[in-house]
N, C-alpha and C positions, 0 to 999 in steps of 0.2 A: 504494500500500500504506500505512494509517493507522500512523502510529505513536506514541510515547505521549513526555510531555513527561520531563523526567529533570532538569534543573535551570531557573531560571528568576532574570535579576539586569538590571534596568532594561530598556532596551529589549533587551535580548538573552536567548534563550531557547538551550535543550540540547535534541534530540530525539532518540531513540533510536529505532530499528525502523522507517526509513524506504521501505528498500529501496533502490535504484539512484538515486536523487534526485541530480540535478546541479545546479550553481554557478548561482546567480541563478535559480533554479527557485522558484517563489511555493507557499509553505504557508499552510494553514489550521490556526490553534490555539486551544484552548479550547473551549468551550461554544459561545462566542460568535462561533466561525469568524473572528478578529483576521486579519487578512491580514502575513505574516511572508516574509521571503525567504533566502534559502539563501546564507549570505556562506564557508563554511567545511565541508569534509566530512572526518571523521578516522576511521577504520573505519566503523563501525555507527552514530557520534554524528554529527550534522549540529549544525551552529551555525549558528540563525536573526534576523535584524534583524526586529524588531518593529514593525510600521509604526503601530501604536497603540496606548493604553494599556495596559499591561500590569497595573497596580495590581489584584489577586485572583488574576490566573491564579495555579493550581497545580499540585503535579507529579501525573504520569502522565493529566492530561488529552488529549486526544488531541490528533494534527496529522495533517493530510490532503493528502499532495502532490498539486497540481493537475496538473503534468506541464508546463505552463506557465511561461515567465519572465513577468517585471513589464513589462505591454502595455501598450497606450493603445489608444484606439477610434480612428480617421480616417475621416473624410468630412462629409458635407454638415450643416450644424448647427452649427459651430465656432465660429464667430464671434458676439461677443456674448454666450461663455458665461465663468462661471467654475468653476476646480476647484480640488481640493485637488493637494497634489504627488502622488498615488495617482490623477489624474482623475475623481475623486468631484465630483459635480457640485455643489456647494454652495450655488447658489442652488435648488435641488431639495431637499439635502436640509436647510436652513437651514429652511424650516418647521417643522420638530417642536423649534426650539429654538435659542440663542441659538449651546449647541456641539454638535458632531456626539457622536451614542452611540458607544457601541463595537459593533464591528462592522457599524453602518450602511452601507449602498450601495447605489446604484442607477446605472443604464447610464447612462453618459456622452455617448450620444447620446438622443435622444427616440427612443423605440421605435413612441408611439403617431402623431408625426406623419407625415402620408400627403405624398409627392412624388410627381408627374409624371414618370416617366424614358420622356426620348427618347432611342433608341441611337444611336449612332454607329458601330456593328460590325453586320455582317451575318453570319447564320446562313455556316459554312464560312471566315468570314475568319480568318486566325492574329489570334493576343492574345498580345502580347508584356509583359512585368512595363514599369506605369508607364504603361502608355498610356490615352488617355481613351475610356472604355467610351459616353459619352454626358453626358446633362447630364440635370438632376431641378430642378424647381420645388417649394417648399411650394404648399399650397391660398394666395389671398390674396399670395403672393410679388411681390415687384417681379422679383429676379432668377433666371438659373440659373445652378446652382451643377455643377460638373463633377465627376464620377464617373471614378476612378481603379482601373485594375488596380494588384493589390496589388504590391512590385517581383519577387517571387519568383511571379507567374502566366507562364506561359507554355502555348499549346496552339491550340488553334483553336477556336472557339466552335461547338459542336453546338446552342443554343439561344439565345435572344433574346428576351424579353418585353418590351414596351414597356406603359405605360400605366401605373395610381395602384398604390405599392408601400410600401412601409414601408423606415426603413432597413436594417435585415436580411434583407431576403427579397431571394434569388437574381432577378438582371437578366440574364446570363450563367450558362450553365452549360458547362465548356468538356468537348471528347472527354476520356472517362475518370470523368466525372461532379464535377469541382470546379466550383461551385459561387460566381458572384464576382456580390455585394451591393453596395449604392452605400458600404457602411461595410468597414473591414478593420481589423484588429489590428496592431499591430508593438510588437517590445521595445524599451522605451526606453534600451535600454544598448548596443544595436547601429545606429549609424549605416545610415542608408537611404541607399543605392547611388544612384550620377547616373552618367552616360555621358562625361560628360569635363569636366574645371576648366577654370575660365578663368582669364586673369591680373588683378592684382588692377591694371586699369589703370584705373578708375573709379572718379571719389569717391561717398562716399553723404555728400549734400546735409544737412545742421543748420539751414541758416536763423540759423545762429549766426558770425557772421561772425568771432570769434578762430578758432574750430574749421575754421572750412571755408576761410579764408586759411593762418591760422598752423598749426593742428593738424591736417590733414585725415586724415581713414581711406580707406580703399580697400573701395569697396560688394563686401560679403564679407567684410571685414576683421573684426578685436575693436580693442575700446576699451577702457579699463577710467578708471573716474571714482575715484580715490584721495583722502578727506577728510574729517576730522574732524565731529565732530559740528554739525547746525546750519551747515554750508558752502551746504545747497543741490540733494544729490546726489537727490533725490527731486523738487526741482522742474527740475532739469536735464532728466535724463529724462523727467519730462512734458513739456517743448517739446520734446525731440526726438522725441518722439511722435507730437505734435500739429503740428511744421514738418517731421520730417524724411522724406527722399524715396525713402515706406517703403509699401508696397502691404497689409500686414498686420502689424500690432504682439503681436508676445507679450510679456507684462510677468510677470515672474517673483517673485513677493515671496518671497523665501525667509527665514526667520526672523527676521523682521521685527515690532517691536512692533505689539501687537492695535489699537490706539488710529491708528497709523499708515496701517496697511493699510485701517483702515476709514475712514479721511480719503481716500486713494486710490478706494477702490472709491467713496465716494461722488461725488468732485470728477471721475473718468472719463466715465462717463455724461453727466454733466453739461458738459464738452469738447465746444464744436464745431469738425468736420472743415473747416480750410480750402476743402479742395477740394469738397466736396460741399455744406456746410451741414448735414449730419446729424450724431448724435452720435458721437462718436469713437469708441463702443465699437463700434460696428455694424462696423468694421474690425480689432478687438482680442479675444485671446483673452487673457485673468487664469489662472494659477495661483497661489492663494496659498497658505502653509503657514508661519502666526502665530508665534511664539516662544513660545506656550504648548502648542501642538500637539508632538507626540511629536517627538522627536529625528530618527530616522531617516528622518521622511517630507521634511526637509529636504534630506537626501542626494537622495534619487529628485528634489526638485520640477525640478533644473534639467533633470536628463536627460530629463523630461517635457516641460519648456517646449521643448528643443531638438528631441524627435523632432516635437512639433507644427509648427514652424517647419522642419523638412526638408518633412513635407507641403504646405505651403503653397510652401515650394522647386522642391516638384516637378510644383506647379500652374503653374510660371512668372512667380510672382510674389516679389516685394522685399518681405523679411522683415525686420521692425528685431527680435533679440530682447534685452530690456534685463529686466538680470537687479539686484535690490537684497532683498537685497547677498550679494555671494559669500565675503565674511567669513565671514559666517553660515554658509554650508552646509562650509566649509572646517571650522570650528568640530564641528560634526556626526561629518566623517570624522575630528576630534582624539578627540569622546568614544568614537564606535564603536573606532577602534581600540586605547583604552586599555582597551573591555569584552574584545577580543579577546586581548589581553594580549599586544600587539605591542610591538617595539624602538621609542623614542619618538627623535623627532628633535627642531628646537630646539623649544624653549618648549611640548614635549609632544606636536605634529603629527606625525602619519606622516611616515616618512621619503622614503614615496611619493607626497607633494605635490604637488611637480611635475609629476612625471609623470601625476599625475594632473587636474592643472591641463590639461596639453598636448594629454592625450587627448581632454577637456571642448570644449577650441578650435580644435582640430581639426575640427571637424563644422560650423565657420562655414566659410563659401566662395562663390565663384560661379559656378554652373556649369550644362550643358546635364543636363537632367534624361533617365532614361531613357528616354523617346517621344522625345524628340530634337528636340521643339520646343520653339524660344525657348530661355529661358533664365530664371532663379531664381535666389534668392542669400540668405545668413542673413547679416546684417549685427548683432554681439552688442558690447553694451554693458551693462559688469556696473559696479555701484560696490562699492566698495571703503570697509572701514569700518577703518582703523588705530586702535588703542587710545591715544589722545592725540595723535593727527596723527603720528602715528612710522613714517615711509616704511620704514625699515628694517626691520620688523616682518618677520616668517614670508613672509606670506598675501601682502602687497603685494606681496614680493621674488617670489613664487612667479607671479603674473601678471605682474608686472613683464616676465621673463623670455619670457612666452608671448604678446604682444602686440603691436598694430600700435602702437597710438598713446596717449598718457600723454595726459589731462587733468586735471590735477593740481589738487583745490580748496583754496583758501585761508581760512582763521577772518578774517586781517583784512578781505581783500575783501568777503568775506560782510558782516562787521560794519558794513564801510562804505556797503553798499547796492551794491554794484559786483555786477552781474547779468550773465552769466553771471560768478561767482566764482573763472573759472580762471587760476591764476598761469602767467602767459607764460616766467618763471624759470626754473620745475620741470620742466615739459609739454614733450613732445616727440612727432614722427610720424616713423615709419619708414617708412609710406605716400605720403609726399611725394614724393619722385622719380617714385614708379611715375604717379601719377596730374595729376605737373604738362603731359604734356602734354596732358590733356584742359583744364585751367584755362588753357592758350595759346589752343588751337583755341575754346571755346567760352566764357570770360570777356572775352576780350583778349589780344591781344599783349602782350608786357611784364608778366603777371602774375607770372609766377617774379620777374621782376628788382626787382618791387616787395613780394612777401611778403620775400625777403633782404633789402633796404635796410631797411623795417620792422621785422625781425628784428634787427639791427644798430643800430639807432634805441634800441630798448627795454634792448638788452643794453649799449649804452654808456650807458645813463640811470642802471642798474643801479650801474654801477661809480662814473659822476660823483657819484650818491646817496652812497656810503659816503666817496669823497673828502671833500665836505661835510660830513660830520656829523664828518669830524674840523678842518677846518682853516677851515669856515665856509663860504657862498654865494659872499662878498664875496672871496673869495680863488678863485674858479674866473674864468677868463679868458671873452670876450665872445660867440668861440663857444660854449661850453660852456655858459653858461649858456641861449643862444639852443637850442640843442641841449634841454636839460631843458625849456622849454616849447614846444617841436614834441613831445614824446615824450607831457607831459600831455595835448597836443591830440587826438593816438593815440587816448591810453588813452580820454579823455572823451568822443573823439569815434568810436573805432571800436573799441574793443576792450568796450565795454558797451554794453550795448543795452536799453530799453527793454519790459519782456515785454507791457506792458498797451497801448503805441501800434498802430493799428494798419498802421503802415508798419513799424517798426523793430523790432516784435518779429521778422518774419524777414526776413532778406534774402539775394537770390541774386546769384550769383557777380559777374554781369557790374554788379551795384551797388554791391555791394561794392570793384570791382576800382576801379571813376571814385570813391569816397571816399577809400579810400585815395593815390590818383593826386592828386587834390585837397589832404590831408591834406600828403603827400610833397613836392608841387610849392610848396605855401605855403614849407614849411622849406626847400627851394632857394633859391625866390625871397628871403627873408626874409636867407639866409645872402649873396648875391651882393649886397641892400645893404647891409651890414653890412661886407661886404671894402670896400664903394665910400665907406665914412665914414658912414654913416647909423648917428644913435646910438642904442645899445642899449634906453635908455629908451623911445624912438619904437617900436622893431622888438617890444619886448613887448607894448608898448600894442596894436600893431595885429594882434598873435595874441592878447591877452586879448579885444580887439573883434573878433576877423573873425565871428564866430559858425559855426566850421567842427566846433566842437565839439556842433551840433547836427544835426550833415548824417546822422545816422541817421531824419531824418523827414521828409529831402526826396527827391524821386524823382530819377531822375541827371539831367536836365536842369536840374532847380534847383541840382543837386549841382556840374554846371562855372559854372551861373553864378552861385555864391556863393564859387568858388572864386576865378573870378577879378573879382568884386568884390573880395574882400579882400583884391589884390596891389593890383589898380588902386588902391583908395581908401588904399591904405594910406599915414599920415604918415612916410615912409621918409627926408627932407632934411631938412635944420635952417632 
């Protein structure tokens, strides 16, 4: 039932005479059919979020409830595209101009290209929600791509057409006359259903050796990257991209400067996939939504990034989804709720933050999808942008709380060229336990007892550091000082890494675990001559010499035998 506009104040609009219209139900307003969504209903007036320009709309222009929430299209064609936070396809509609019109849109899948679907259901078989209907090649394709019942189909399939189809034309028709196409819709504000979690006893692999020693997450788990301007948190996430061990990448720009995102969107393409050799995007869906783009499509872009990554979930594949930055969309639900004229919490944010933080990360996990094979997982890494590095902030404190694992960046690291930027100080995993013992069984034995000893290495350097700066170098005792240069050997030699080499930009586990072992065993060895009278001058010399501080570009058999060169040759007697 159309009803007509009645007030109208930044992205939020008044509509009166809507009829029965529910919560997150998608309207059309203006002229220009603007696509608006239903955040509030109070008798006869609904209160609408504006998903784009509003500048001219006026009142008693009309609005048209669709009867629908705010969907996404799913299926075959996903990968390799981009869209706005609304799934507007933007490299579609970026032809007629540099920004998109108002009210512009076109389908989010290609309508006109033709796939091959071959079924996998026979006429009479049940079709359960989730299960693979079959699989569909482009004309020209290398691969196929599999076709999904929607999770809410259930029935038994009355027909079956195989052969060249479009994405929307009926491949299944089940008893009763529904009707199921290689594409389906779902609302991106209601989590898609799996058939049972699993526990978070697996790490999801960085290639980043501080992170996947010291900070590890739990494949399924959240991250969140907390750091100041200029730390890093843009090129963080593209190695984890590009090394980590992620079967489909969704990258989320949400209110993110224009100049930025189009550094991103051009430097992706341009990324080649380790594993393949192909471009990295051929594996990666982009939604972006600029900081000059309307307010409210910021809110939708994550919930959009994430229902795209449950599909991909439910294909049984490893979803990294890295979100920059969630400041920004946290910012979003500050102004909507100030147009709404809600109680404000601190520094002006909903008081429902958190919680809506939790609901947000909730929807990461790993779990059996509902066909019941294999298994899937959304693995989400958001940064996090504090207003002058101020951890205490709202927005940090609000993920702080809802997460696995802290990697906390640093302004001086950054400054000093220390790649990946993250302060070992701040950072912490609550994923660790769950997943060390997979780093026993498939790094080595002995890795727990050497990420802890490491752990301890860093955090008494920490404390010998500020000793020093009050009472001098020369006044800390022979271990102690022996102790501060094993801990710089750590840092230079395993807590940075290299992004441009092509050994030490990533490394895995079980390489990591013999550098570290080499790193550790040096400061043993080095300590037990040192009890035995060997002077302290000799024992630096031969950690400033061992060259263990370059063992990020040897492979691990160069890795023990430079280890233990540098015990053997070391000048350790007088």
């Amino acid at each position: 039932m159309p009803g007509e506009l009645v007030r109208v104040a930044g992205p939020m609009a008044v509509a009166r005479g809507l009829g029965a219209v529910g919560l997150n139900e998608v309207v059309l307003v203006g002229a220009e059919r603007l696509t608006a969504e239903v955040i509030r209903v109070r008798g006869e007036l609904a209160t609408l979020q504006v998903y784009e320009d509003t500048a001219g709309l006026g009142l008693l222009e009309p609005a048209t409830p669709t009867g629908a929430p705010l969907e996404v299209e799913l299926g075959p064609g996903l990968l390799g595209r981009i869209f706005d936070g609304l799934q507007r396809p933007l490299d579609v509609l970026a032809r007629s101009g540099d920004f998109l019109g108002r009210g512009e849109r076109a389908p989010a899948l290609d309508r006109a290209r033709r796939l091959a679907f071959t079924p996998q259901v026979r006429r009479g078989d049940p079709v359960r929600g989730g299960q693979r209907l079959g699989v569909v090649r482009a004309a020209g394709g290398e691969e196929d791509e599999p076709v999904l019942a929607p999770p809410d189909a259930d029935g038994v399939a009355a027909e079956v057409r195989a052969g060249e189809v479009r994405v929307d034309e009926p491949v299944v028709i089940l008893e009763g006359g529904r009707a199921l196409a290689p594409m389906h819709r779902w609302p991106v504000r209601r989590p898609r259903p799996v058939l049972r979690r699993l526990a978070p006893e697996v790490p999801f692999l960085t290639g980043q050796r501080i992170l996947d020693v010291l900070f590890p997450v739990a494949e399924g788990g959240t991250a969140i990257v907390p750091g100041g301007f200029g730390t890093g948190k843009t090129v963080l996430e593209q190695a984890l991209a590009k090394f980590g061990a992620a079967d489909v990448i969704v990258y989320v720009g949400c209110g993110e400067r224009g100049n930025e995102m189009a550094e991103v969107l051009e430097e992706f393409p341009r990324l080649e996939d380790p594993r393949t050799g192909r471009p990295l995007m051929s594996r990666t869906v982009m939604v972006v939504n600029t900081s000059n783009m309307p307010v409210a499509g910021r809110e939708a872009s994550i919930s959009t990034g994430f229902t795209l990554a449950e599909y991909f979930r439910d294909l049984g594949l490893r979803v990294a989804l890295m979100i920059d930055s969630t400041s920004r969309w946290a910012e979003a639900l500050r102004e909507i709720s100030a147009r709404l004229e809600e109680l404000p919490g601190e520094e002006g944010y909903p008081t429902s933050l958190g919680s809506r933080v939790a609901q947000l990360y909730e929807r990461a996990g790993r779990a059996v999808p509902l066909s019941g094979a294999g298994e899937g997982s959304i693995t989400v890494v958001g940064a996090v942008s504090p207003p002058g590095g101020d951890f205490s902030e709202p927005v940090t404190q609000a993920f702080l709380r809802a997460t696995g694992a802290v990697w906390a960046l640093s302004a001086d690291l950054a400054h000093r060229r220390h790649f990946p930027a993250v302060d070992w100080t701040r950072s912490w995993s609550l994923d660790a336990p769950g997943v060390a013992g997979w780093f026993e069984r498939e790094a080595g034995e002995g890795f727990g007892r050497l990420r802890a000893e490491a752990l301890r290495l860093l955090s008494r350097e920490r404390e010998l550091l500020e000793i020093a700066q009050l009472v001098g170098m020369d006044a800390l005792q022979d271990e102690e000082r022996l102790l501060l240069a094993a801990a710089r050997l750590v840092r230079e030699g395993f807590l940075r890494q290299n992004a441009y080499h092509p050994v030490d930009r990533s490394t895995p586990p079980a390489r990591a675990r013999a550098m570290l072992s080499a790193l550790l065993g040096f400061h043993a060895a080095a300590a037990a001559a040192l009890g035995q009278g060997a002077p302290l001058e000799a024992v630096l010399r031969a950690a400033d010499g061992s060259g263990l501080a370059r063992l990020g570009e040897l492979s691990e058999a160069e890795i023990a035998a430079a280890a233990a060169e540098a015990v053997r040759g070391a000048p350790w007697t007088s």
